[in-house]
MIZA-685987 format. One record per atom (N, C-alpha, C, O): residue in one letter; z, x, y. Coordinates in steps of 0.05 Angstrom, whole numbers, plus 5000, padded with zeros to 4 digits. Atoms other than C-alpha are relative to their C-alpha. Example, Ala and Ser with C-alpha at 12.3 -4.5 7.8 and 13.67 -1.06 7.14 Angstrom:
! residues 2
a500050184976a515652464910a500050185024a501350395024s499949844976s514352734979s501449855022s501849955044
***
This chain:
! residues 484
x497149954999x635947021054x500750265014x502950265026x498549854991x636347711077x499650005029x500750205038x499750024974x635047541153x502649895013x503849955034x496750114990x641547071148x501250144990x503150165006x498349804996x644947621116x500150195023x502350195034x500449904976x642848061175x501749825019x503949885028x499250074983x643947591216x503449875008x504349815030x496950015007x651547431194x501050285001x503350315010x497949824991x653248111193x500950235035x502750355046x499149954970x651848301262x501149815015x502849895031x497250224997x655247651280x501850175003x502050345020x497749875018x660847901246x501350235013x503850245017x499249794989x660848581278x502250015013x504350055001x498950084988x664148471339x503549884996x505549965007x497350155012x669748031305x501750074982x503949984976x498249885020x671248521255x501350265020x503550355014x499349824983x671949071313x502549975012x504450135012x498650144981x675848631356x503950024976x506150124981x498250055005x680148431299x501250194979x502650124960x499049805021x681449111266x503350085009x505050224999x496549974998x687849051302x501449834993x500849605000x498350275013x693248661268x501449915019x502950035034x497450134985x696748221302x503650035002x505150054982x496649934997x704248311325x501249744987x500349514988x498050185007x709547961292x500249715020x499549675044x499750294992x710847261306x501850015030x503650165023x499250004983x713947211379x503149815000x503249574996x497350074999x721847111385x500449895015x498349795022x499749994965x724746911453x502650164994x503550285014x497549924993x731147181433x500550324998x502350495003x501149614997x727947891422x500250135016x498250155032x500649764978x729448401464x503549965021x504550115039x497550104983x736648001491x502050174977x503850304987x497149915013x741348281431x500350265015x502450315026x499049794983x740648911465x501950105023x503750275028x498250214976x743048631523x502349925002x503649925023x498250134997x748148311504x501650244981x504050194988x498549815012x751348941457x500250255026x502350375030x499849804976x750149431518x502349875025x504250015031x497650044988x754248971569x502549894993x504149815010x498650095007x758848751517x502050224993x504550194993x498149715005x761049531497x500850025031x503350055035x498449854967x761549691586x501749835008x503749915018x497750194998x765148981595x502249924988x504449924999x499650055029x767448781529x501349675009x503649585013x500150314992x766448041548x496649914984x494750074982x502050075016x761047651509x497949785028x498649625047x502150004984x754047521543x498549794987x499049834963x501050155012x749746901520x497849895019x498049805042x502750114991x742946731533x498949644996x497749524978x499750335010x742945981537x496449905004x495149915025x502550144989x735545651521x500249834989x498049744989x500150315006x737345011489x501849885006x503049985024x497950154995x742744461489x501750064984x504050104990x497949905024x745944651430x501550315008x503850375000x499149724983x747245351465x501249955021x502950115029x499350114957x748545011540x503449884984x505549974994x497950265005x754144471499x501950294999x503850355014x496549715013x758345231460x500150105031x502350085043x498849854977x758145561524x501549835012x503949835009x497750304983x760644901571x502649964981x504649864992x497549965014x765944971506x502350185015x504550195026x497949674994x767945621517x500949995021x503250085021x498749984978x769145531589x500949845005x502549915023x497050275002x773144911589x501750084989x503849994999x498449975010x777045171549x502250295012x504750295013x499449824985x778145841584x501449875035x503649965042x499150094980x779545471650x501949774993x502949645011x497450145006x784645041609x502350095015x503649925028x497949904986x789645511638x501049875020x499849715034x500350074977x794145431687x499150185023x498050105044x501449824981x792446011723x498550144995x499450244974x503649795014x785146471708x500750275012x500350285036x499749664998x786747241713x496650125004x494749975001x502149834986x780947711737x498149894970x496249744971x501749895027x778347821660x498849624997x496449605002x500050265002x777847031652x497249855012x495349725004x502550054976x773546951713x498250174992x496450014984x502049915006x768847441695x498749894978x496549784982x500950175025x767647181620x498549725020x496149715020x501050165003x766746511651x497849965025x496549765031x503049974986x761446791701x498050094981x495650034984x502749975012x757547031651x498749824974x497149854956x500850275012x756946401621x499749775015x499249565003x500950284984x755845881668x497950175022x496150055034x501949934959x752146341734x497249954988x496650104969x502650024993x744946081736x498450245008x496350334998x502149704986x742346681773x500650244982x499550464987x500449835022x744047061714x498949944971x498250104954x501950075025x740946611660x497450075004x495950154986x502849964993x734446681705x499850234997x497550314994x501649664997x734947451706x499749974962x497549994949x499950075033x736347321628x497150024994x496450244986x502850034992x728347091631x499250295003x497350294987x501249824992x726447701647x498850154985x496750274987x499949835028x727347991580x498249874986x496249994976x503050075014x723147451551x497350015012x495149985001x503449924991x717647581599x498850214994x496450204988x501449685012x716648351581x499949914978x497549894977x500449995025x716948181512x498149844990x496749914971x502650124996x712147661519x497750185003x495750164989x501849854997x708348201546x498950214986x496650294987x500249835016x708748661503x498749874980x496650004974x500350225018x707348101450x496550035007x494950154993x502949944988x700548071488x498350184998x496050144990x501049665002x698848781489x499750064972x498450274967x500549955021x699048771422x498549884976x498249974954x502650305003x694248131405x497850185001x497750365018x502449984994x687548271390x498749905017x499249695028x501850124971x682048231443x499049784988x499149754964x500750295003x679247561442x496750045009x495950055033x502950054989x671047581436x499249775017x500249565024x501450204970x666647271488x497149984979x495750154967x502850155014x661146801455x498749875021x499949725037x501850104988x654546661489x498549934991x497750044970x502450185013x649346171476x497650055019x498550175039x500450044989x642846091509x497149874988x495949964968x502850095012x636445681499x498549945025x499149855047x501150094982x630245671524x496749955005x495950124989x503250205017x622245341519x499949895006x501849815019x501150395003x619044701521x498650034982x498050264975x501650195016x615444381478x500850194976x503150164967x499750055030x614244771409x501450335007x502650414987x499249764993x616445531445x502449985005x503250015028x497249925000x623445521430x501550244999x500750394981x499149835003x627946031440x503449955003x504149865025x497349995011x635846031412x500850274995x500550424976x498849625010x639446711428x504149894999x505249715012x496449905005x647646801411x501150235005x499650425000x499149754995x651847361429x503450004992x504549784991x497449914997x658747601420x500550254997x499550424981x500049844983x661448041456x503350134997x504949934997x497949894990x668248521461x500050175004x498250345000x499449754979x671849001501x500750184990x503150204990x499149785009x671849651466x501850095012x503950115000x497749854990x675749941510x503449885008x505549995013x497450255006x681449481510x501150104976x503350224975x498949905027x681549621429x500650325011x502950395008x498949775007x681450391445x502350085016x503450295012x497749904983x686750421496x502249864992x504249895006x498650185011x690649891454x504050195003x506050155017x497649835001x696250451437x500850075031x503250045035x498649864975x697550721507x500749795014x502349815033x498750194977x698050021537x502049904986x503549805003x497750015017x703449881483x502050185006x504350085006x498749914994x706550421501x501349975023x503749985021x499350144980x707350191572x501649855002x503849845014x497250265003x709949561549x501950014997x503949905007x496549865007x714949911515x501750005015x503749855015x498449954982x717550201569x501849825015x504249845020x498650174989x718049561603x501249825000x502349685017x498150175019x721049191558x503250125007x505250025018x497049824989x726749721566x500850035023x503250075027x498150044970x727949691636x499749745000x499649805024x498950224999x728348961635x501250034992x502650135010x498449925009x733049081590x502550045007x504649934999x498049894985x736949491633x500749935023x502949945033x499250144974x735749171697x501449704990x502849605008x497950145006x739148621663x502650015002x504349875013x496950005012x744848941632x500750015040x502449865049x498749974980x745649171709x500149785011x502349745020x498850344984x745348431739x503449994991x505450035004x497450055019x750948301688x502350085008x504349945010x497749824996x755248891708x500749935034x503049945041x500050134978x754148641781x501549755005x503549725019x498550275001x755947941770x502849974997x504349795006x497250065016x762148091731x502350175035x504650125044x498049794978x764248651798x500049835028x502149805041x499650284988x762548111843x502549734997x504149635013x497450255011x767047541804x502150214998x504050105010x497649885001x772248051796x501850025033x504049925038x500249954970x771948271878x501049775010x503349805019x500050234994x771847511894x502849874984x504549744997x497150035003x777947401849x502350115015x504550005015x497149905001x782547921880x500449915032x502549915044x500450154972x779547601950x502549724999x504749685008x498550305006x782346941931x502949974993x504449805002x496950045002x788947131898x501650205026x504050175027x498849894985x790547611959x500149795024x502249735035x499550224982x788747092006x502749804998x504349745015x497150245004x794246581977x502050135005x503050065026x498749765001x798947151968x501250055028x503550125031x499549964985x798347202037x501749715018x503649705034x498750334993x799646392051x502350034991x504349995004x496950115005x805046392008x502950175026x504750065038x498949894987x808346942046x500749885031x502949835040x499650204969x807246602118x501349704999x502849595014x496950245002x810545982092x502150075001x503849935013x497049945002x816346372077x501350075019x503850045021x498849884979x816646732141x499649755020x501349765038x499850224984x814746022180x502249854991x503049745011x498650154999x819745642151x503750135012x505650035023x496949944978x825746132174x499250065034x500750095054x501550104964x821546102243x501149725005x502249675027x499750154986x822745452241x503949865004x504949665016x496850025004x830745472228x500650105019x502450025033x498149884973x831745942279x498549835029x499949845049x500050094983x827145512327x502549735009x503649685030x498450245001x831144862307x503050075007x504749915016x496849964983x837745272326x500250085028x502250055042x500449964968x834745552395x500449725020x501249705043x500950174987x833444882409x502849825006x503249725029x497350085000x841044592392x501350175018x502650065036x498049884981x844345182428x499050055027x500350155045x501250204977x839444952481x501949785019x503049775041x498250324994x842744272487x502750075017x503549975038x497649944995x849244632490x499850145027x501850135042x499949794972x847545082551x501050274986x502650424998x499049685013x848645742498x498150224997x498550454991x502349915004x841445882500x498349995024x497649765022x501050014990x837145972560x497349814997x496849794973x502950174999x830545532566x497450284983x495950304963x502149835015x826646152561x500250184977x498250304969x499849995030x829846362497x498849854985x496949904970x501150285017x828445742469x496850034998x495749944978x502750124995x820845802496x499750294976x499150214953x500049865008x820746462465x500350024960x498750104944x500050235036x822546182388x498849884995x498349904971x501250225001x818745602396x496750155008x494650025009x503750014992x812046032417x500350184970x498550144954x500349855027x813846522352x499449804987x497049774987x500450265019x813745912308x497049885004x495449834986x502650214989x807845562342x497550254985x495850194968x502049815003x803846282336x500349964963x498349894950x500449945029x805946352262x498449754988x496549774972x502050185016x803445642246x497750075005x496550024984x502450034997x797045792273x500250234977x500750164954x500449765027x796646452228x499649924979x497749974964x501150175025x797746022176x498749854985x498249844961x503250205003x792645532178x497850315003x495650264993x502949774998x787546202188x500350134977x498350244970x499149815015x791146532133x498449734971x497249784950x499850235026x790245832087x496549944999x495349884978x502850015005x782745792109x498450104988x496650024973x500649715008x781746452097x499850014969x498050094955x499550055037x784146312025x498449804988x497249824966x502450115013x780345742017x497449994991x496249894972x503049895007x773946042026x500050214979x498650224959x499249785020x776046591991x499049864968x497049904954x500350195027x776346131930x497549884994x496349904972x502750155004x770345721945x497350204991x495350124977x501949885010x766246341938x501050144978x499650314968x499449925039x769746521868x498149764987x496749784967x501650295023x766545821843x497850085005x496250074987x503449995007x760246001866x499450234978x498550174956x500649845015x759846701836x501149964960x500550074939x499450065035x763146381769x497649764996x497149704972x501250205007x757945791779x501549784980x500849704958x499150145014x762545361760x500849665021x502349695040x500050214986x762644591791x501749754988x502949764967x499050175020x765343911778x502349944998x503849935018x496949955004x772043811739x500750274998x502950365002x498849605003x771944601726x500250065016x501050295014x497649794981x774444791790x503349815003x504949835022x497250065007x780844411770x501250274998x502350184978x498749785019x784145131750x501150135036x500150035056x497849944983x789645551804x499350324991x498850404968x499849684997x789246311822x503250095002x505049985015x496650014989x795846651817x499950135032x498550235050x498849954964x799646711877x500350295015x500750355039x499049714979x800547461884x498150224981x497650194957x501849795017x796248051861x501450184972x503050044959x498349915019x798848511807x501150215017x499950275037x499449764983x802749081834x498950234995x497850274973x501049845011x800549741844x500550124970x502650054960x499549905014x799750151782x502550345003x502750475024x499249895006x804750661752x499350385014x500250555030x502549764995x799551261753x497649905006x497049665003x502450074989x792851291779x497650144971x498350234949x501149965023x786851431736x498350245012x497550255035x500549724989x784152121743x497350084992x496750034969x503949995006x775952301742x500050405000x499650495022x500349654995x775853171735x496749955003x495850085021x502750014995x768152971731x498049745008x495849674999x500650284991x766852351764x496749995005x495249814997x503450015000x759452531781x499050074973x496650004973x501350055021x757652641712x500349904984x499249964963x499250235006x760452081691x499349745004x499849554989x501850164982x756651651737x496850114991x495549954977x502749915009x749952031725x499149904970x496949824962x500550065030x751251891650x500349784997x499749714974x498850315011x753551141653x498249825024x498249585021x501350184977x749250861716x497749824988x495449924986x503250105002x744150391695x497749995012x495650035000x501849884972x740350451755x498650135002x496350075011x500149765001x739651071745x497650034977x495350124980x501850075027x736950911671x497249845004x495349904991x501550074985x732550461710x497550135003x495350094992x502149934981x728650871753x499350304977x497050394977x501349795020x728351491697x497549814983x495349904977x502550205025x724150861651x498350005016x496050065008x503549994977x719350811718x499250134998x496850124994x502249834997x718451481721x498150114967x496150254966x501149965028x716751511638x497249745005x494849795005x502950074996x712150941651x497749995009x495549934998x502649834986x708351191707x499050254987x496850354993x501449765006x707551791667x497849934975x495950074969x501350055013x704951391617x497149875004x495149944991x501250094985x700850981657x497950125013x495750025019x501649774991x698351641682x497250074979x494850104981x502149915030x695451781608x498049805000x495849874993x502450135003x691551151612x498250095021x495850125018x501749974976x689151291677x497650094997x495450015002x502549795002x686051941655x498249784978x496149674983x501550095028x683751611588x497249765014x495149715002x501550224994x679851091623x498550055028x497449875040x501049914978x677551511683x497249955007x496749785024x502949995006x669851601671x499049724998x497249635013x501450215005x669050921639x502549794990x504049824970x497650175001x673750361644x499849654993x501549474996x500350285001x669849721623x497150144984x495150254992x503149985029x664749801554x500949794984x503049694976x500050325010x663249231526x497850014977x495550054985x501750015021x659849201456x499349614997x500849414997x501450345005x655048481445x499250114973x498950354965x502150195029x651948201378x499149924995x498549835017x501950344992x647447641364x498750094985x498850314975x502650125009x641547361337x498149935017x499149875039x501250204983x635547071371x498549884973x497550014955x502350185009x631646501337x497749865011x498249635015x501149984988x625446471366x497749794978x497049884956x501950105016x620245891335x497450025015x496849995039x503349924997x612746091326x498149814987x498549694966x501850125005x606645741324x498050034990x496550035009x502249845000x600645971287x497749804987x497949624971x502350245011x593845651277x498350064971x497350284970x501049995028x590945611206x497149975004x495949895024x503949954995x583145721190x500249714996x498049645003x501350225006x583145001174x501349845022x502249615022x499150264978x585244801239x501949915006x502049805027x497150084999x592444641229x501750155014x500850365024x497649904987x598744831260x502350034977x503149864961x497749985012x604045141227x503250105013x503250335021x497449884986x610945291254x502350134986x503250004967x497949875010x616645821236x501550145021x500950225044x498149904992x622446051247x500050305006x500350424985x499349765005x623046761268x503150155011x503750155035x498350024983x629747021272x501150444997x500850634980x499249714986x632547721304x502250065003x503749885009x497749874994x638248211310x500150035027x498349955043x500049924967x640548441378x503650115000x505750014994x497049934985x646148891405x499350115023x497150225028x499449954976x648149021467x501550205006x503450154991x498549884983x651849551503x500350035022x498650165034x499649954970x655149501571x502250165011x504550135003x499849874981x657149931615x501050025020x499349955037x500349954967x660350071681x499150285004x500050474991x501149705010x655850681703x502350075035x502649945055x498149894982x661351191747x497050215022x496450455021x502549904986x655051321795x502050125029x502150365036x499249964969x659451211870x503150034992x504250215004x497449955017x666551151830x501250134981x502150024960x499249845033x668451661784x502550044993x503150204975x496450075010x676151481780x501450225004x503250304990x497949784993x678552051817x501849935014x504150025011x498450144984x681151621871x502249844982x504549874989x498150105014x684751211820x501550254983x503950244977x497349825007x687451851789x502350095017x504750095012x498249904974x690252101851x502449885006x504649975010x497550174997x693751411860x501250014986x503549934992x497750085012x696851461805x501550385000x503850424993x497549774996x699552191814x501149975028x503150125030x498550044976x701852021882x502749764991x505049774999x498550195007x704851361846x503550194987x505950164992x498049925020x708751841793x501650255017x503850325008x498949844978x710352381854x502349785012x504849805015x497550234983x713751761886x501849954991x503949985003x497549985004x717851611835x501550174987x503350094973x498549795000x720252241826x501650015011x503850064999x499349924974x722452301890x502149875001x504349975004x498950204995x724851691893x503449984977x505649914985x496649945021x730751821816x500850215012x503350235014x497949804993x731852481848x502449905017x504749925010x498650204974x734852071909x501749954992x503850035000x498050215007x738151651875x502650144976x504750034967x497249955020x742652081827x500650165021x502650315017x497949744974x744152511900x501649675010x504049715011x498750264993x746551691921x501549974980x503649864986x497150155015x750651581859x501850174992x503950094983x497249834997x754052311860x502049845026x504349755027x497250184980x756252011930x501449774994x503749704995x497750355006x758251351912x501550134986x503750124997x497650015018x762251621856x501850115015x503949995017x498049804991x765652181894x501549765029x503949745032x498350124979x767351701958x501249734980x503449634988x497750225002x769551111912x502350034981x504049864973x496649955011x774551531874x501250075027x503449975029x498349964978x776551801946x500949775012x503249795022x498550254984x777651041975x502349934978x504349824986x498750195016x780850871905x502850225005x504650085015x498849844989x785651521919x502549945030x504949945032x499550054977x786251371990x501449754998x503849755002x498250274992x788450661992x501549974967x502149734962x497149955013x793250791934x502449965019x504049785023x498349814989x796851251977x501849895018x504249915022x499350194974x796550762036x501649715002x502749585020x498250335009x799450121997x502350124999x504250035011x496849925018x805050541963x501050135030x503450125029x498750044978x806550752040x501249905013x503449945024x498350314991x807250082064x502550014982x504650134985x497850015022x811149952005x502150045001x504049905007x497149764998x815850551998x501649995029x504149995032x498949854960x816450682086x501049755012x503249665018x500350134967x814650232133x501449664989x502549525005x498750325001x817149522099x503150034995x504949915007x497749985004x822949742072x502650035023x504949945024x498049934989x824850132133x499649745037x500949765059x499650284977x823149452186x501049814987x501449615000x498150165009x826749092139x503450165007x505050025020x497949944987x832649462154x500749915029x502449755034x500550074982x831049442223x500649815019x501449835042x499350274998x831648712226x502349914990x502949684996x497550095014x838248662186x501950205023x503150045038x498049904979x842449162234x498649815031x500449715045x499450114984x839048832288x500849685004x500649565025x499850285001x840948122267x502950004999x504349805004x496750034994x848348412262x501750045027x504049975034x499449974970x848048642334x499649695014x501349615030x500850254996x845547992349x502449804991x503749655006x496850155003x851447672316x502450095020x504549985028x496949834981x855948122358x500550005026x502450095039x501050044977x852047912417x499250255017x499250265042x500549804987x849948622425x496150085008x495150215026x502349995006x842748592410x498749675012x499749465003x500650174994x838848092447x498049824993x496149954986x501750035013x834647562424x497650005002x496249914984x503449884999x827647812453x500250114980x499250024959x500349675022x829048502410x500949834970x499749934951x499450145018x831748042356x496449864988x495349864966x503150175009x824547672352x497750235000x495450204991x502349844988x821048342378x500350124961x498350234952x498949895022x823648572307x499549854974x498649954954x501250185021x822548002264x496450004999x495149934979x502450035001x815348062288x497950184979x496150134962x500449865009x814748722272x499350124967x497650274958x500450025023x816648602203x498249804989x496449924976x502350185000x812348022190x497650175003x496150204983x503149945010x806248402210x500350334981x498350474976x500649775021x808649052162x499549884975x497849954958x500250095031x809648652105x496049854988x494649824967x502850165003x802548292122x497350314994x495250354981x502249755011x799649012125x500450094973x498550164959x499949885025x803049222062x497449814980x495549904967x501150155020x800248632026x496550045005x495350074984x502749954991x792448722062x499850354988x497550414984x499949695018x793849552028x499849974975x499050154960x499950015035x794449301960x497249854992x495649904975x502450115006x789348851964x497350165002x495350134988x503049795000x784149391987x500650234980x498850364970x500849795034x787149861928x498849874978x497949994960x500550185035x785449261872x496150025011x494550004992x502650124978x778449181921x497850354991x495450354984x501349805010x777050011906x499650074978x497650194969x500949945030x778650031837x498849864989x498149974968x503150155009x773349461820x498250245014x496850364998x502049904995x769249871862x498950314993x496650404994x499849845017x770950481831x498350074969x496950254961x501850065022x768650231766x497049954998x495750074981x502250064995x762349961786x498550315016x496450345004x500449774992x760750631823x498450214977x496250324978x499949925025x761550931753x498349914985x496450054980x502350035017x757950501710x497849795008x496149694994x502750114996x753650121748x500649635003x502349524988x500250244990x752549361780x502249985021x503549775025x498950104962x756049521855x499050095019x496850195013x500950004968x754449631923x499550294997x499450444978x499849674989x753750291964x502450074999x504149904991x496949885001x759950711970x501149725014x499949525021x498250164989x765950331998x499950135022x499550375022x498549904989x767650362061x502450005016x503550074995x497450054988x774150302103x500049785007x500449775032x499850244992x774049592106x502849845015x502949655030x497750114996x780749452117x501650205029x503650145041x498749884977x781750022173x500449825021x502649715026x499150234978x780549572230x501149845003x501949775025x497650264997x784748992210x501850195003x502350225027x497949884995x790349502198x500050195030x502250265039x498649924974x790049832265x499449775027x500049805051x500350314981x788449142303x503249954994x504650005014x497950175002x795048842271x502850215000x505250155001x497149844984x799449502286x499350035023x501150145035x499950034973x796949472350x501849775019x502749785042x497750224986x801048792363x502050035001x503249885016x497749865000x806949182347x501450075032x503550195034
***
């Protein structure tokens, strides 16, 4: 008996080594998402849902039928019902359960490696066993946990920032869509008294009260504005078509109507005394690439830890080995003899002594140093230029606004009384209606790029938009006062 005790407890060894680490808690999927969903539910305050079954897919497809009940969907509306239907944000969703998965992993016992081997003929048998695990796996257990950690938490965060993206996107794409109509409705209004004054050029035509090339002159304003309007109505259509995609919404759910006109500017403007440290403190991004550089540093610690010797491998076993021995009376007898055995392996650091892999990894954690400093000198700028655009094209709507429409609307009313009086002719009569037509079209293209900065404003701030803004709207506005 005491050879199979022996031989059971070096067995054993190995398996009790292996499994002196407890296993992690039972594996969630929905672990690691509440975070997620309380972090972009405080910066949005719109509710976030990780859909992995049908019973989850059916409440959400609730919630947004019911939300697109309306007759018309406001900015806040559309965002909620992007972050419940967009696909490309359930998949980043995933992401969270993959680190956590991983982590889940990392915290599993190593899994021994069992070998058999036999070998003899006839009565020279030999039966060896082994098992085998990766010390060093168990002793670096803690620091690669720690790792995980980390990256559990920037999934996390590179989430919440999808999220905050998606929603500044569906917002952007809303004020696209309702400025676009905004702008249709308006060109109907100004084509249909186009087409009153063509339909009277054309009567005082008949009469001989109107020259021909008056007439041609009305009749090409009219013609030009319809075209405008079909470019203006396209313009809006697409506009729209890419709100459904960014809401991912298909089907009967794009049944639902954008309103017709933006909101007006605001009262007061909203005032930042510390806009860059406001941004520094709220960027996720930002939060991001600080978790890279904590993981590389951690990453670093295994490095060293595992420099010298990065693969030891403790074995176990038995061999049973049957013997033959001849008796004085001529006989044969046969037994069993059976044996311990351990193993130790090795990688020996003879030509590799893990300096080169240290190196990489201080060059790795140099990089991304380099790389967050960068990036909080990129999101002082973004912040500081996208309160200056949100600033700036204020200034420039409430110009239109206040100046230039009010005072070509005048413009056009004294000259429409000269025109009655037959003092004012009707080129300058039409040169004047044009005029106004394309101020009012700039006012309305000014408001739309203030609603256009203060999404982008926000996002600047706390994270999920672009690079700075930039003057998007300059060139249309000095293209369309250049027709002036």
């Amino acid at each position: 008996m005491r050879p199979l005790f022996k031989m059971g407890s070096v067995i054993l060894l190995p398996l009790i080594m292996s499994g002196c680490v407890a296993a992690s808690e039972t594996f969630e999927p929905d672990h690691g998402f509440d975070v997620v969903s309380a972090d972009a539910g405080r910066r949005l305050g719109k509710q976030t849902v990780w859909v992995q079954d049908q019973a989850q897919a059916a409440a959400a497809n609730e919630r947004v039928r019911n939300l697109l009940a309306a007759k018309y969907i406001g900015a806040d509306a559309a965002v909620q019902v992007a972050l419940l239907s967009n696909k490309t944000l359930q998949a980043d969703y995933a992401e969270v359960g993959l680190s956590v998965a991983e982590l889940w992993q990392e915290g599993l016992a190593v899994n021994p490696r069992l070998s058999l081997s036999y070998s003899g003929i006839g009565v020279g048998r030999t039966i060896e066993g082994l098992i085998a695990a990766n010390i060093i796996r168990m002793m670096t257990r803690e620091r690669r946990l720690d790792v995980a950690e980390v990256r559990v938490l920037q999934a996390q965060l590179r989430v919440v920032d999808a999220t905050l993206a998606l929603a500044a996107r569906t917002r952007e794409a809303w004020i696209e869509a309702v400025a676009g109509w905004e702008t249709v409705a308006y060109l109907n209004r100004a084509k249909v008294a186009a087409d009153a004054a063509a339909e009277l050029a054309s009567e005082l035509g008949r009469t001989g009260a109107m020259p021909k090339v008056e007439q041609a002159r009305e009749q090409a304003f009219y013609a030009e504005l319809t075209g405008r309007t079909a470019e203006a109505r396209l313009a809006a259509q697409l506009a729209k078509e890419k709100l459904y995609r960014v809401m991912g919404v298909w089907g009967k759910n794009l049944d639902f109507e954008v309103p017709n006109a933006l909101p007006g500017l605001p009262g007061t403007l909203k005032g930042f005394k510390a806009i860059e440290a406001e941004a520094l403190r709220n960027r996720v991004d930002l939060q991001v690439a600080r978790l890279e550089l904590e993981a590389l540093a951690r990453s670093y610690g295994l490095t060293r830890a595992t420099r010298y010797v990065s693969d030891l491998e403790l074995a176990a076993g038995v061999e049973v080995e049957r013997e033959v021995e001849e008796r004085e009376d001529g006989s044969e007898a046969a037994r069993n003899v059976v044996s311990a055995s351990v193993e130790v392996g090795l990688e020996i650091p003879i030509f590799d002594s893990g300096q080169a892999r240290l190196r990489k990894a201080e060059f790795q954690y140099l990089k991304a140093a380099n790389q967050l400093a960068a990036k909080a000198v990129d999101i002082r700028s973004q912040a500081r230029a996208a309160y200056k655009a949100y600033r700036g094209r204020s200034e420039i709507a409430r110009h239109y606004r206040s100046r230039v429409v009010p005072l070509r609307t005048t413009i056009e009313k004294e000259a429409l009384l000269t025109y009655n009086g037959m003092i004012t002719s009707t080129f300058d009569l039409l040169a004047d209606t044009r005029a106004k037509l394309d101020a009012i079209l700039l006012s309305l293209n000014a408001k739309r790029e203030f609603h256009l900065a203060d999404a982008a404003r926000t996002a600047a701030v706390y994270g999920g938009g672009e690079d700075a803004p930039e003057a998007a709207g300059g060139a249309e506005m000095a293209s369309a006062s250049g027709d002036d």
